[in-house]
C-alpha positions, 0 to 999 in steps of 0.5 A: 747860567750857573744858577740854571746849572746848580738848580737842575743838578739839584733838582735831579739828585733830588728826585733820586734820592727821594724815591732811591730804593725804586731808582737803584733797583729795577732802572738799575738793574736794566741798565746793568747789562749795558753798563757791563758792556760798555766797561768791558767794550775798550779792552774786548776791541783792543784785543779783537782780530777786526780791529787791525784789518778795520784800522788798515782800512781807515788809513787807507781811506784817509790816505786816499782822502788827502790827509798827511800820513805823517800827522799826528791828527792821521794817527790819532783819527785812524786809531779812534775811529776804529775803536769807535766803529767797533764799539758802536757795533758791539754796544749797539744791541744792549744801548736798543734793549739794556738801555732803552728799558732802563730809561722808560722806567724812570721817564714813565715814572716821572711822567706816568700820565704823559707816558701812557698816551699816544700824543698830547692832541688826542681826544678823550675818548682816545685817551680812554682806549690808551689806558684801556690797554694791557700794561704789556702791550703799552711798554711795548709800545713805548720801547717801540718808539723808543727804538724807532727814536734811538735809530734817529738819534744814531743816523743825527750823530753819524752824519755829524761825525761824516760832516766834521771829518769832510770839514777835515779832508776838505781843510787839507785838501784846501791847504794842499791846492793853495801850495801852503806845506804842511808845517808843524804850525799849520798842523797843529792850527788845523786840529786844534780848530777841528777838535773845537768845533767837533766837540761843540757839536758833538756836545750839543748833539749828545743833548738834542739826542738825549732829550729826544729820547725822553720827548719820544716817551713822553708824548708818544712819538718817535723818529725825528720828530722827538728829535727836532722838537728837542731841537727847539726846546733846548735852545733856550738853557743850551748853556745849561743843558751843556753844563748838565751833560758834562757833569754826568759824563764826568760821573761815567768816566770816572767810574770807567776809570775805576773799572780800568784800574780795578778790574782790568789790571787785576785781570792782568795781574792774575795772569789773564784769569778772572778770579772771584775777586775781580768778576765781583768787583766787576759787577759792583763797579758796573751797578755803580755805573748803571745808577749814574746812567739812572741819574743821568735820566733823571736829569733828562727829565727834569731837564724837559721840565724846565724847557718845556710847557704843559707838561706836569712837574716832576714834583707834583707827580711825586707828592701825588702818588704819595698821598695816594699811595704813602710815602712806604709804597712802590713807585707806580709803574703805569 
């Protein structure tokens, strides 16, 4: 599984640095708008007058649901949820528009033959038609299933997270009917084992996701298709696309933490007033979260090469379109 791991890290820093200048510039700059936002979405919720009328909200919902209000798990799951609910609401148009069009360009470019036809079963004359088709019209199409695909992937992970928190009430309430009292010991028994079990499937829901969204791409199909064929090609390097997972989202939370640091408290610590310094650190710090997203697709990419069959490898792609067109030429964006 290491060597797994090691030889798909490689594989994706290598693709990007192979064709940097394309992937640090337009995919990039794509992503730009919905890194931005993701950085500034902590700070904006915090300060953002829904957040206190949404947070009574939970509790009282939780409250009537049969969990302690003493626990600290109740604090804790009231708080997150509300930032989460209202993150989700302000990152949801630029992850469907910023995001979206950042990862089609680095999946069309990994996969520019797969990407410009509709599915892999259609016949040559079909396949004639796809090409025949003005290249606008083919990247709508594409952001279209794409779209359609994410909609899936946003109705997988809140029916996992309404899932695990019934799992919860139903524990408490479990323990409540058994006549059991809610002992420190027991408390911390119950979250420990809730927050093991949400975050395996959490993990493994952020890699079925991500994967769909590059299947959708490549073959041409979006809802839940893409969704339950990522499904069945990830079950064999789980441990692998795990692993892979962990080490970009290592990568994004250490920029969020830069940004935290850098811009947030120098935004304070100019008396709430964005200088010049600042809004440029913002930007540089944002780019530098975006090439993360980029690598981050990437490595989705390279991840569906290894799982699946009868696509065409990332490597032979680019050692054509560099006897084609020179090493000094721009990435074909078909």
């Amino acid at each position: 599984m290491a060597k797994t791991t090691r030889m798909l890290m490689r594989r994706s820093i290598s693709t990007f640095l192979q064709d940097f200048h394309h992937f640090t510039s337009t995919p990039a700059l794509f992503a730009l708008p919905f890194a931005l936002s993701t950085l500034l979405s902590p700070p904006l919720v915090s300060s953002s007058r829904f957040f206190p009328l949404l947070h009574a909200r939970l509790q009282a919902l939780l409250f009537a649901s049969g969990l302690p209000p003493s626990s600290r798990l109740f604090s804790f799951l009231t708080l997150n949820l509300s930032r989460a609910l209202l993150s989700f609401v302000f990152l949801l148009p630029f992850s469907l528009s910023s995001l979206l069009l950042s990862k089609a360009f680095v999946i069309r470019a990994l996969f520019p033959r797969h990407a410009t036809s509709t599915s892999s079963s259609l016949s040559l004359s079909d396949h004639d038609t796809t090409r025949k088709k003005p290249v606008f019209f083919s990247w709508i199409t594409t952001l279209n299933r794409l779209v359609a695909t994410q909609f899936c992937n946003v109705l997988v992970v809140f029916s996992i997270n309404a899932t695990c928190l019934s799992l919860l009430v139903a524990c408490f309430n479990a323990l409540d009917f058994s006549g059991l009292s809610y002992s420190e010991n027991t408390l911390s028994g119950v979250t420990i084992s809730t927050a093991v079990v949400y975050s395996v499937v959490a993990a493994n829901a952020y890699v079925v996701c991500h994967l769909a969204l590059v299947v959708s791409c490549v073959e041409g199909r979006a809802g839940f298709g893409p969704v339950l064929e990522a499904c069945v090609l990830v079950r064999g390097r789980r441990r692998a696309a795990l692993a892979l997972a962990v080490s970009t989202n290592a990568a994004l939370a250490g920029v969020e933490a830069i940004f935290r640091r850098r811009v947030v408290r120098g935004y304070y610590y100019y008396g709430r007033v964005m200088s010049w310094p600042v809004i440029l650190e913002a930007v540089l710090i944002s780019y530098m979260y975006s090439v993360v997203l980029v690598v981050d697709a990437i490595a989705g990419c390279v991840l569906l090469e290894g799982c699946g069959s009868g696509y065409e490898t990332i490597g032979r792609e680019r050692d054509r379109r560099r006897s084609i067109f020179g090493k000094g030429e721009s990435m074909e964006m078909v």
